[in-house]
C-alpha positions as CSV (number, residue, x, y, z in Angstrom):
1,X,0.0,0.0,0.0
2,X,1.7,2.8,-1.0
3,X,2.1,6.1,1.5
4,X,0.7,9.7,1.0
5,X,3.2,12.4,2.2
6,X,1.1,15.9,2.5
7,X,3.2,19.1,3.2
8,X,0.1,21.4,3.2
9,X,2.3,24.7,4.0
10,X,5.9,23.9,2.4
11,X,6.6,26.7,-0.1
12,X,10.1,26.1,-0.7
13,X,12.1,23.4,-1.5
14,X,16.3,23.3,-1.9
15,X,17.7,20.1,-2.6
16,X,22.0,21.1,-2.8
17,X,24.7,19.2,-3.6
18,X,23.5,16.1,-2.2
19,X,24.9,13.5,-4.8
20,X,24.3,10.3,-2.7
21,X,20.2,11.1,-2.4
22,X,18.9,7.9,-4.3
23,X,15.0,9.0,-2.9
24,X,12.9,10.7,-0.8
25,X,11.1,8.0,0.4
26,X,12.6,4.4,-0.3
27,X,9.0,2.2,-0.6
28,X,6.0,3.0,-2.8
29,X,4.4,6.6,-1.8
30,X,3.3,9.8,-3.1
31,X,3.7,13.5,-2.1
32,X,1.4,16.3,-2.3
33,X,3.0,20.2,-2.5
34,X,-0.3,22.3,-3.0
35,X,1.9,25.3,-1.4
36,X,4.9,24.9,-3.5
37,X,6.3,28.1,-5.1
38,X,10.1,27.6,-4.9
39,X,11.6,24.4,-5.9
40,X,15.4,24.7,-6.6
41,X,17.9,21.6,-6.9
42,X,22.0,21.4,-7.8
43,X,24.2,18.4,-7.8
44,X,21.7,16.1,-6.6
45,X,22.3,13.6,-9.6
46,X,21.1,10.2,-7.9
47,X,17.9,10.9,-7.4
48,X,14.8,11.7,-10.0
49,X,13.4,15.5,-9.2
50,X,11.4,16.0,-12.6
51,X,9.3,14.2,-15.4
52,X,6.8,13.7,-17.3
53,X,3.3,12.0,-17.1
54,X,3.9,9.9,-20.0
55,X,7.5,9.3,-19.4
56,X,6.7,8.2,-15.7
57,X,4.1,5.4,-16.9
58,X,6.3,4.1,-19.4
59,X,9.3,3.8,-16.6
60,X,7.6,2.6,-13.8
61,X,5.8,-0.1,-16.2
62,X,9.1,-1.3,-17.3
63,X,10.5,-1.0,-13.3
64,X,7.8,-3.9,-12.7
65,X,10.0,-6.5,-14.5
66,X,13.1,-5.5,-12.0
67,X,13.9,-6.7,-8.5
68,X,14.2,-3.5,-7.0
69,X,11.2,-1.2,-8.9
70,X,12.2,2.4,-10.3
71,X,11.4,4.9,-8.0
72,X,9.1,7.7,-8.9
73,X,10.0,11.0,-9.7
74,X,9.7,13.4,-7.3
75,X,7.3,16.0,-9.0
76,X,6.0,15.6,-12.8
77,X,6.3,18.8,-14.9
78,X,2.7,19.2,-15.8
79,X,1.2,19.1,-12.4
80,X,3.9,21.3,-10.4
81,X,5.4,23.9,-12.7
82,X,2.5,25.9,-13.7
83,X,2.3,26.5,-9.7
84,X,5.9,27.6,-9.3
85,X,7.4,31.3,-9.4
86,X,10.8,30.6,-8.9
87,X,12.4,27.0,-10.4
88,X,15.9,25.6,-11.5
89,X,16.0,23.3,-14.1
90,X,19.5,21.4,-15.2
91,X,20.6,20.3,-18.4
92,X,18.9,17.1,-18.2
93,X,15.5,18.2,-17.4
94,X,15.4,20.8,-20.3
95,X,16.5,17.9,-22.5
96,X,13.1,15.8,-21.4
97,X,11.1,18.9,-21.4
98,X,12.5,19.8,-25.1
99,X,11.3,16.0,-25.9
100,X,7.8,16.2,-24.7
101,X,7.4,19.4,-26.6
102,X,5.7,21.6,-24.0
103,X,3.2,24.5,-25.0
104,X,4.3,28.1,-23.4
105,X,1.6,27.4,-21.5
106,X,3.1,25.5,-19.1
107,X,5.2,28.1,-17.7
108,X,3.1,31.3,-16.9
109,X,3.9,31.7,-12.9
110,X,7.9,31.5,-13.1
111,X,9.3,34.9,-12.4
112,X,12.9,33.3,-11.3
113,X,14.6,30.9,-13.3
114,X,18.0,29.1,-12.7
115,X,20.2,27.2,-15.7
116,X,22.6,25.2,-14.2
117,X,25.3,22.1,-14.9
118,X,25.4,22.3,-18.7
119,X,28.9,20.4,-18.2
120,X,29.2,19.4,-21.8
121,X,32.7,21.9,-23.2
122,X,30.4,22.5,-26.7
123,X,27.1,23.0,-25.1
124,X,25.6,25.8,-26.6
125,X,22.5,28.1,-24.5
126,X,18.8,27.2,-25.0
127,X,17.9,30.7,-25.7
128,X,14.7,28.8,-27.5
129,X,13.9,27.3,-24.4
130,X,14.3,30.0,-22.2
131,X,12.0,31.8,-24.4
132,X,8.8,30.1,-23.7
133,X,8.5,31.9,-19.9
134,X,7.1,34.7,-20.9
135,X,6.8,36.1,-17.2
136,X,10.3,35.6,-17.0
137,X,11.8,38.5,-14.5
138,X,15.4,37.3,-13.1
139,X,17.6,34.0,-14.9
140,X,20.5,32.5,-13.1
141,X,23.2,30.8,-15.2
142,X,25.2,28.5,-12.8
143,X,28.3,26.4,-13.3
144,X,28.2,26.0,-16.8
145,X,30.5,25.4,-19.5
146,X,29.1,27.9,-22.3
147,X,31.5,29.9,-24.1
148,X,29.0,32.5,-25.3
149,X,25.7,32.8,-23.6
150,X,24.1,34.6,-26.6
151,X,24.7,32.8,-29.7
152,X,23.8,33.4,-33.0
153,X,24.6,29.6,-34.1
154,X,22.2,27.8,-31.6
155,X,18.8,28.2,-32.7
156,X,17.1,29.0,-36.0
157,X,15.2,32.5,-36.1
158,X,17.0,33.6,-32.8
159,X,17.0,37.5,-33.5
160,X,13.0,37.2,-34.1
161,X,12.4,35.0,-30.9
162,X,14.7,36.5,-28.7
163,X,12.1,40.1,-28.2
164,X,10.1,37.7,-25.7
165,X,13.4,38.0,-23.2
166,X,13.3,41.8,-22.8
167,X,11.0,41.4,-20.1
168,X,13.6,39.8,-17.8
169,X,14.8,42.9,-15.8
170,X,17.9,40.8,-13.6
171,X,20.2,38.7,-15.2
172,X,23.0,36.5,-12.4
173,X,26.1,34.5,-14.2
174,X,27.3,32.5,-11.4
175,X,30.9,30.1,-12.2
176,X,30.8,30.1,-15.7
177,X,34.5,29.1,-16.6
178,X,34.2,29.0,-20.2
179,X,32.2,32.3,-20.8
180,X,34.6,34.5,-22.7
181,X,31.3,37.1,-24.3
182,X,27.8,37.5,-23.0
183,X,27.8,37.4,-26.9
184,X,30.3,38.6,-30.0
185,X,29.9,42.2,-30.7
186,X,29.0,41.6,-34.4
187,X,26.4,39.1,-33.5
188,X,23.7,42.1,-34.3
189,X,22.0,40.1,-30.4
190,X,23.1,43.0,-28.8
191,X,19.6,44.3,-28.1
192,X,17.8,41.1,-26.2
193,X,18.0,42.2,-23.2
194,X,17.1,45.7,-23.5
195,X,14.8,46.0,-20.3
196,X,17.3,44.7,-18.2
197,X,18.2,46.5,-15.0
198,X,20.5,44.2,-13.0
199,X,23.3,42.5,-13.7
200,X,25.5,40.5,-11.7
201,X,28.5,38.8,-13.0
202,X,30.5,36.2,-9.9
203,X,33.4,33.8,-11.0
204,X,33.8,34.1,-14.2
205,X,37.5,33.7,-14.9
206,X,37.3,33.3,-18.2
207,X,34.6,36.3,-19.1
208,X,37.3,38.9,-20.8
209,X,34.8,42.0,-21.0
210,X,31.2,42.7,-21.1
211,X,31.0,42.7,-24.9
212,X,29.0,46.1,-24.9
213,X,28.0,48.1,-27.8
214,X,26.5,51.5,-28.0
215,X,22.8,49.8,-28.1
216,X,23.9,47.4,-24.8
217,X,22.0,47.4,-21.4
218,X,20.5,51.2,-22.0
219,X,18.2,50.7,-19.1
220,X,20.9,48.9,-16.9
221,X,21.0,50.5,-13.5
222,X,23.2,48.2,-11.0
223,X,26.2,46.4,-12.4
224,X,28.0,43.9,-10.0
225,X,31.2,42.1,-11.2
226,X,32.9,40.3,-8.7
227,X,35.9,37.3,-9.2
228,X,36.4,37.9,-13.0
229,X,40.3,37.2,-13.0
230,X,40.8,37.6,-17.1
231,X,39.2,41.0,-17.3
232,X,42.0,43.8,-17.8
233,X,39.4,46.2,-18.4
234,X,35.5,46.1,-18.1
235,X,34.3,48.4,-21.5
236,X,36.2,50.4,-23.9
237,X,35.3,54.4,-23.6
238,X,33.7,54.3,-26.9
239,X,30.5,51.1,-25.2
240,X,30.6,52.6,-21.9
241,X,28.3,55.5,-23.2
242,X,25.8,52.9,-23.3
243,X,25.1,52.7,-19.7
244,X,23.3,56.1,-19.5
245,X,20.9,54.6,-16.6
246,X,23.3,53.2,-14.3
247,X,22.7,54.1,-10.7
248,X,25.3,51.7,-9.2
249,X,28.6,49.7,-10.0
250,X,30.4,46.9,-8.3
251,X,33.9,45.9,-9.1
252,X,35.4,43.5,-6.7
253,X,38.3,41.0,-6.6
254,X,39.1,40.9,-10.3
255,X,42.8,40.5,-10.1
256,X,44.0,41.0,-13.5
257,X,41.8,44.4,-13.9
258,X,44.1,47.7,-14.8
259,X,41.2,50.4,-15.6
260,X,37.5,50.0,-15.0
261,X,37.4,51.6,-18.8
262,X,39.7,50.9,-21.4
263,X,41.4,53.1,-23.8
264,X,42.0,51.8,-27.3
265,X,45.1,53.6,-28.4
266,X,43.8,56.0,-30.4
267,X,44.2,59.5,-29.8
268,X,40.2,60.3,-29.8
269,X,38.9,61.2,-27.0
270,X,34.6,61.4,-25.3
271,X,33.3,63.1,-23.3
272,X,31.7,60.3,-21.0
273,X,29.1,61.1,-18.9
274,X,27.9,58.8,-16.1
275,X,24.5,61.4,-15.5
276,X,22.6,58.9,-12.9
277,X,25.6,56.6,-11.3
278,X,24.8,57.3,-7.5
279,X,27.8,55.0,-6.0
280,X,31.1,53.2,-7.2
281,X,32.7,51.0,-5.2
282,X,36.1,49.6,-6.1
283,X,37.8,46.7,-3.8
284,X,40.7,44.5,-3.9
285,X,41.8,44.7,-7.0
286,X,45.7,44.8,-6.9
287,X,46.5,45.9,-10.3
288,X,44.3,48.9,-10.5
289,X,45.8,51.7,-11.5
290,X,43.3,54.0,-12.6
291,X,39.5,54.3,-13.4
292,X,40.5,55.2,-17.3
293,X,44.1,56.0,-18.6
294,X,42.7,57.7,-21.9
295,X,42.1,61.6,-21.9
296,X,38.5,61.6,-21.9
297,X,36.5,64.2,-19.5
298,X,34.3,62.1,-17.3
299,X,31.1,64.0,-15.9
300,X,29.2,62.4,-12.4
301,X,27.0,64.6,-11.5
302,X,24.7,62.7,-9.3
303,X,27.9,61.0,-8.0
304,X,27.6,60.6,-4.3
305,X,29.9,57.4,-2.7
306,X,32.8,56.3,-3.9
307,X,34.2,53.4,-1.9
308,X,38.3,52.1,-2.6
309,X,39.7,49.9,-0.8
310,X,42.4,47.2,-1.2
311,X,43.3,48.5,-4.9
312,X,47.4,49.4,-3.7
313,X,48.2,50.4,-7.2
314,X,45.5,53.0,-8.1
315,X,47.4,55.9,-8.0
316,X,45.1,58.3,-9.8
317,X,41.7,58.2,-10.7
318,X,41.6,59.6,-14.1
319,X,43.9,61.9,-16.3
320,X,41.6,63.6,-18.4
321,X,38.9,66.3,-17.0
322,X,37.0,64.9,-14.3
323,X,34.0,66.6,-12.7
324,X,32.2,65.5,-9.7
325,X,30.1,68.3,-8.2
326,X,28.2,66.1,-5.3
327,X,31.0,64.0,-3.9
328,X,32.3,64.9,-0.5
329,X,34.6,62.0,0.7
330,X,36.1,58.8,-0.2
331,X,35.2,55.7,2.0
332,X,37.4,52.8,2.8
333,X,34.1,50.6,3.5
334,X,30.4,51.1,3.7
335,X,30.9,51.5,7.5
336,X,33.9,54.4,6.9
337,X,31.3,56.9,8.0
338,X,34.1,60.0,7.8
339,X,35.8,59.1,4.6
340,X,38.3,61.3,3.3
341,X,38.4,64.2,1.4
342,X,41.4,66.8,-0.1
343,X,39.3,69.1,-2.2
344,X,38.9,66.5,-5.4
345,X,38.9,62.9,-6.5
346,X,41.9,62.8,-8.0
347,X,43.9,64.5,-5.1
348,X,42.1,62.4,-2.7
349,X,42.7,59.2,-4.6
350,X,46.7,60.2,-4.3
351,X,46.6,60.8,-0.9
352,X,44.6,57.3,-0.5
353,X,48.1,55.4,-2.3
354,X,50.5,57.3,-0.3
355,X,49.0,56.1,2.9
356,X,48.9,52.8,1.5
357,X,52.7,52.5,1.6
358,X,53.7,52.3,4.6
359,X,51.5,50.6,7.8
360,X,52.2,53.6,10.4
361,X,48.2,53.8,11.8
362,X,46.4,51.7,9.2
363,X,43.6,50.7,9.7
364,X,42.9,48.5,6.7
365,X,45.4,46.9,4.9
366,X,45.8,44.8,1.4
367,X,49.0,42.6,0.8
368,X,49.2,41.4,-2.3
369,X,52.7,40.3,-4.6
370,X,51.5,43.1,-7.1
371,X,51.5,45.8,-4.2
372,X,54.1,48.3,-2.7
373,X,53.1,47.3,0.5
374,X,54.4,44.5,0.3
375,X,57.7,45.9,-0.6
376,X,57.4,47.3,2.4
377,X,56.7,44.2,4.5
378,X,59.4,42.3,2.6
379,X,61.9,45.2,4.3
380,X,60.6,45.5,7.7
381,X,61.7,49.0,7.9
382,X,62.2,50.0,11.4
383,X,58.7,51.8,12.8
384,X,56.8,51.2,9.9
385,X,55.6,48.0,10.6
386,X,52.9,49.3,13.8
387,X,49.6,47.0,13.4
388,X,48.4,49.3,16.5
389,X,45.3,50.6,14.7
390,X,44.9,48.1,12.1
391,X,41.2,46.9,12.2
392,X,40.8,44.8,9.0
393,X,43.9,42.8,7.3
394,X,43.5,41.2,3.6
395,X,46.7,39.0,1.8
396,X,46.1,38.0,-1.5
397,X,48.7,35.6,-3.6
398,X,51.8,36.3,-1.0
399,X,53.7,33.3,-2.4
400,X,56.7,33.7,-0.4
401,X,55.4,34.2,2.9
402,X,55.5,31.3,5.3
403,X,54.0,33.5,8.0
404,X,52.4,36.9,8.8
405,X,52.9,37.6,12.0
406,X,55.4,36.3,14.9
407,X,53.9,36.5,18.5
408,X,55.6,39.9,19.2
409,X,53.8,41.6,16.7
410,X,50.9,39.6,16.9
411,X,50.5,41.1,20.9
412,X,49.9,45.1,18.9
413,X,47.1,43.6,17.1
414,X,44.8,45.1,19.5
415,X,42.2,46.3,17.1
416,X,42.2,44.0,14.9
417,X,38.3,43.3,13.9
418,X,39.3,41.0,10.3
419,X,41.8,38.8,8.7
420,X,41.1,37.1,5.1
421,X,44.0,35.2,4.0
422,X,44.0,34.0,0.2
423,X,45.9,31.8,-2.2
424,X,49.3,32.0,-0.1
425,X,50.7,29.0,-1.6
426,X,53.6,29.0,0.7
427,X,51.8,30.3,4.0
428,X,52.4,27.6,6.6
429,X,51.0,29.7,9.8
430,X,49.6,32.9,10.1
431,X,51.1,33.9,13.7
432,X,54.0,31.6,14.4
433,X,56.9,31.4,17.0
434,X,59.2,33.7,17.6
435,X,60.8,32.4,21.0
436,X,59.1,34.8,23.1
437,X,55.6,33.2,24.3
438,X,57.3,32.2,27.3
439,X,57.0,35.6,29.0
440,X,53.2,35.7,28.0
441,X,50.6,32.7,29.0
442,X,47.8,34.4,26.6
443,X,47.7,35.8,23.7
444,X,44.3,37.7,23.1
445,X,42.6,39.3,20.0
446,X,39.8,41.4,22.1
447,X,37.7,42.5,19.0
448,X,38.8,39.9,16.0
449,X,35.6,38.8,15.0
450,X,36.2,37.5,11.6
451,X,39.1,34.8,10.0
452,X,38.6,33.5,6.6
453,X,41.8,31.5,5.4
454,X,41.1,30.1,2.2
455,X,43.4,28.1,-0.8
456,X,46.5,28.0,0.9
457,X,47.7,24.8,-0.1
458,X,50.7,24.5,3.1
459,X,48.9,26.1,5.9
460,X,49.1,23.9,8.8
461,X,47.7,26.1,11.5
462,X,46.3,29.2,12.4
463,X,48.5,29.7,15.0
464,X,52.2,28.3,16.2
465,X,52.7,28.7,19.8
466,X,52.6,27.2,23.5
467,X,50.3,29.6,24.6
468,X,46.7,30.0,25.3
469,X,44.8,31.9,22.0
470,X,42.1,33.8,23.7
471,X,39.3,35.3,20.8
472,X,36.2,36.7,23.2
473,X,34.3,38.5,20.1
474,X,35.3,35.8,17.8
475,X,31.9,34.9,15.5
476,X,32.7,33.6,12.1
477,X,35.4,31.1,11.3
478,X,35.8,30.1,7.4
479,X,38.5,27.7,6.3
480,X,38.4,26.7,2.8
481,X,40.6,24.3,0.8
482,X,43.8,24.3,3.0
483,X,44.6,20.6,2.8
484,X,47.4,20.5,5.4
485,X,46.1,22.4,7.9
486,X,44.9,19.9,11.3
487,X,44.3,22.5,14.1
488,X,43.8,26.0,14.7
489,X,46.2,26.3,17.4
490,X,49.3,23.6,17.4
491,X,52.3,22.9,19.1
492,X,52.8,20.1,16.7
493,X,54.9,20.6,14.0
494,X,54.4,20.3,10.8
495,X,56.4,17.0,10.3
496,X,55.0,15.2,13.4
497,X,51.8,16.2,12.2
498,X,48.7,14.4,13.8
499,X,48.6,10.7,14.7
500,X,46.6,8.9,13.0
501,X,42.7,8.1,14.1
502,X,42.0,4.4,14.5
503,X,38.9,3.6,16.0
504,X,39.6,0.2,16.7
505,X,42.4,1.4,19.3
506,X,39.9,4.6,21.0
507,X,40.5,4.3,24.6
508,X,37.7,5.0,27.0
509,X,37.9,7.1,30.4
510,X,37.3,5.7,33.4
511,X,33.5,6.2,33.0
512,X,33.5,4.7,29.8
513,X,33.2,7.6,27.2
514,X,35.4,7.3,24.5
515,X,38.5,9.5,23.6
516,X,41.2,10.0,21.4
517,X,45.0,11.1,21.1
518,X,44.4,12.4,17.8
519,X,45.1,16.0,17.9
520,X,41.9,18.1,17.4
521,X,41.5,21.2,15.5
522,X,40.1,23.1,18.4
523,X,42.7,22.2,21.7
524,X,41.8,23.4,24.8
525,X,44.3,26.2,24.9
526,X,41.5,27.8,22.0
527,X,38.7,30.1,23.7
528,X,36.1,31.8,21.3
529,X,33.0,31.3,23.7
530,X,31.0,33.7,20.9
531,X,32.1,31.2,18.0
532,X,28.3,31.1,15.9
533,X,29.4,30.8,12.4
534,X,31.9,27.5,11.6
535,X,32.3,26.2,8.1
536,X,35.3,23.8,7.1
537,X,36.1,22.9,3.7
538,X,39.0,20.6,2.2
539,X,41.3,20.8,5.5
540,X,42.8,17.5,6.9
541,X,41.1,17.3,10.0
542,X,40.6,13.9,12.0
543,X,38.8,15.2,14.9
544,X,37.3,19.1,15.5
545,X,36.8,19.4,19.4
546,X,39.3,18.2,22.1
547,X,37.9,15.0,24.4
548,X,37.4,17.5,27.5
549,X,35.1,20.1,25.9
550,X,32.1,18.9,27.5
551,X,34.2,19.9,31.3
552,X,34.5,24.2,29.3
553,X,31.4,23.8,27.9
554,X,31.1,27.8,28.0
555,X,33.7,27.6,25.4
556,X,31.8,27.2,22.0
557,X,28.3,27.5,23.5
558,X,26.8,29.6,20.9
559,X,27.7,27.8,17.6
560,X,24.8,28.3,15.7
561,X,25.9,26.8,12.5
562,X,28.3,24.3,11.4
563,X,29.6,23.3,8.2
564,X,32.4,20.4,7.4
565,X,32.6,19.7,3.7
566,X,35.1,17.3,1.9
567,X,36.9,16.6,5.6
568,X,37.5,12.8,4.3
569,X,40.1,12.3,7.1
570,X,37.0,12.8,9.5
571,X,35.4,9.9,10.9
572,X,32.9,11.4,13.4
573,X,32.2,14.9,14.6
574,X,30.9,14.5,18.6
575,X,31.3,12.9,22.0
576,X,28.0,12.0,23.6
577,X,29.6,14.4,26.6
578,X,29.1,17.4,24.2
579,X,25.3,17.5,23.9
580,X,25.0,20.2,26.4
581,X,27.9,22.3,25.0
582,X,25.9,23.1,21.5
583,X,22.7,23.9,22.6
584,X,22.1,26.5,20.4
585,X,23.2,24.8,17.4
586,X,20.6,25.7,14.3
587,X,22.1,24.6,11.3
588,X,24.5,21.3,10.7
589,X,25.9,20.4,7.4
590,X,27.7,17.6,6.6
591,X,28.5,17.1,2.9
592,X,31.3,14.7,1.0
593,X,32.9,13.8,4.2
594,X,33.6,9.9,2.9
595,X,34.8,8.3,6.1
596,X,32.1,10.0,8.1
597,X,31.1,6.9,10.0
598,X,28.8,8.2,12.8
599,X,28.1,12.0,13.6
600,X,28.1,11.3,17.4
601,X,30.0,8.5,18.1
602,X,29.2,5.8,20.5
């Protein structure tokens, strides 16, 4: 008899990056979603989310003839799409939807629609498909392999089809590799998306400029690029005349980026006019070194925030006229509330890079190999290296560095509110010993709240020391792809390493709870009793907590959200003893961990 499952008031379902689901119920049952609105699913290969009426008889006749019978699809396309407003379909599903030959009927709720996982290196866009929601306001391209995502060669009668997409007014490309132009300049497509407001371009390494024209995005209003690591320039000065509506743009962490608009090499010259841009925001971008080297004037006049920071080469902003009648100050970060200000931009912007080369009262500081900073750190140069007043500290691709800090310069870090460490390939510690912890049992960051250490293929610990590591305001802790690192605070060095786990050898106390000798990633000489964000990624870690938590369970007691992800060296995660330390635990994630044997183990 086979089982009804009802979720009268479910709304929204996310299935992510689950590739082991086989089901989501393993004997014979159906489910009923009158609510359903949102249904959005990535990576979860294993297990059948869409079909079709017709297609489901057929397979679940033909499952009768096997030992273990085909399960059923989770939804069928004609009963739960026309319901939806927001929905992700894969390459596969628009394959068996193409095949049925659907009406446009079928989709007349969906506002929000997400491509994703067209893997194949040749696949080309279904710009026919993604014509058929007419309602269509937002699309999401995700991890795909598209080289163009407008192309003239997919689909017969594009140009004349592709007026149905001006109504989408937000358009998100999200880890597309491959994507080198939104589409070819000559490709007479330029004017599909005419309506369109928002656009936000993440991770696209390959995307090597917007590919506007003078007819491109005319209503656009908020451009966002972040992680686009080809582009040396985002528009030449003769397409950037296009975006007369733009209200806001975005440029962050595109580290091969020289000027925001690039000059041809000709001697012409514009007069470019940005008449509704409202706020510009510029950050980490380490081989910046100006907004536009041409001799153009440039006109803001509704120009009102301007935000730099962590762009060490950007000298000037531009060397042709430059009016800007509203601005007032130059901000560091959305919370720089005073700014700064020398009577112009381009003064200002000067002043900015000269107080970016040495460290004498920073308070935010980029280290990158591309930056005179780090000239600077290279040198030590007596009384320049003072970390008094430094609040927020970001390295980028330092390949030489082994460390940042020794514990005598770690003790001025006083102030120090954020560290992000990034693609150090050679970084083995961030504070390491110096031979002077002896005269100091703690070492305490009052106000660090944030630590994100992420692709640093030899980082074995956060810190290197004896002593206690004391972080009181400490919330968020985000460790990403740093395959050697074991714990956050070690006296272990880097060739003992930890000892291997083998659960066939755990001892037991005298009460019989199990422990271990393996080192753990948090020891007991770590204290961030404020700890509510924890998310680690890729890091060779055999156990997390040390075997005498639950004794300091005020230590950790507000985690609210853990993540371990691809930890395969991980067996389990708790001791029964720790129930009572993680009572406010909300959220627990545990993905591709592939010797995960039991979460709490017994």
């Amino acid at each position: 008899m086979a089982i009804t499952f009802e979720f009268h008031q479910v709304s929204s379902l996310i299935l992510w990056n689950l590739p082991k689901l086989k089901c989501f119920y393993p004997g014979k049952h159906t489910t009923k979603w009158p609510m359903l609105k949102k249904l959005i699913t990535y990576h979860c290969n294993d297990i059948m989310i869409l079909s079709t009426e017709q297609r489901n008889i057929q397979e679940m006749n033909g499952g009768y003839q096997l030992e273990s019978p085909i399960q059923p699809p989770l939804f069928l396309v004609e009963k739960v799409i026309p319901k939806l407003k927001e929905l992700s379909l894969n390459c596969d599903d628009i394959t068996m939807m193409r095949d049925s030959q659907f009406s446009r009927s079928l989709f007349p709720g969906v506002k929000v629609l997400k491509l994703l996982c067209y893997h194949d290196e040749n696949a080309i866009f279904p710009i026919a498909f993604v014509e058929r929601f007419q309602n269509l306001e937002r699309l999401e391209v995700i991890c795909c392999k598209f080289k163009e995502l407008f192309s003239s060669e997919g689909d017969i009668g594009l140009e004349r089809r592709a007026g149905t997409l001006s109504q989408i007014r937000t358009l998100k490309l999200d880890g597309l590799d491959n994507l080198l132009h939104i589409w070819k300049q000559d490709s007479r497509l330029d004017h599909i998306l005419l309506n369109l407001d928002t656009l936000e371009v993440h991770n696209c390494r390959g995307l090597i400029g917007l590919g506007l024209s003078l007819s491109s995005f005319q209503n656009l209003k908020t451009l966002d690029v972040w992680e686009c690591n080809a582009m040396i320039n985002l528009v030449t000065s003769l397409a950037v005349q296009s975006l007369v509506q733009l209200e806001k743009m975005r440029i962050i962490e595109c580290l091969s980026m020289k000027e925001i608009v690039g000059d041809p090499g000709d001697e012409e010259t514009y007069d470019i006019i940005f008449s509704n841009l409202k706020c510009l925001e510029l950050q980490h971008l380490p081989k910046l070194t100006s907004f536009c080297s041409g001799n153009h004037t440039f006109e803001f006049p509704s120009l009102e925030q301007v935000i730099v920071s962590q762009c060490p080469e950007l000298k000037i902003f531009c060397h042709g006229v430059l009016n800007v009648p509203l601005l007032k100050r130059v901000q560091k970060t959305n919370k720089d509330d005073k700014g700064s200000w020398v009577g112009d931009l381009n003064s200002t912007i000067q002043q900015l890079c000269t107080e970016q080369v040495g460290f004498q009262g920073m308070e935010y500081c980029v280290l990158s190999e591309f930056s005179k900073s780090m000239v600077i750190w290279n040198e030590n140069l007596p009384g320049v290296l003072d970390f008094k007043n430094l609040k927020s500290l970001e390295v980028y691709g330092c390949n030489r560095l082994k460390y940042i800090f020794t514990f005598s310069m770690a003790l001025d870090l006083q102030q120090l509110k954020e560290i992000k460490v990034k693609d150090c390939l050679m970084m083995e510690h961030i504070i390491t010993n110096d031979g002077e912890e002896a005269a100091t049992l703690t070492i305490m960051f009052p106000w660090l709240q944030f630590i994100t250490l992420e692709s640093c293929s030899n980082l074995t610990s956060f810190y290197s020391g004896i002593n206690i590591l004391e972080c009181p305001s400490l919330k968020e802790i985000i460790l990403v792809d740093c395959p050697k690192i074991f714990a956050f605070a070690s006296t272990i060095s880097r060739e003992q390493g930890p000892e291997k786990f083998d659960r066939g050898n755990m001892k037991r106390n005298g009460k019989g709870i199990p422990y271990d000798s393996v080192a753990p990633f948090f020891s007991e000489k770590v204290l961030c009793p404020h700890l509510e964000y924890l998310r680690l990624c890729s890091i060779n870690i055999r156990k997390i907590w040390h075997d005498q938590l639950q004794v300091t369970s005020s230590n950790l007691q507000n985690l609210k959200t853990l993540i371990v992800e691809g930890c395969h060296s991980l067996k389990y995660l708790f001791l029964p003893t720790m129930g009572k330390t993680f009572l406010q635990l909300r959220d627990l994630y545990i993905i591709n961990c592939q010797n995960v044997e039991e979460v709490i183990i017994v």
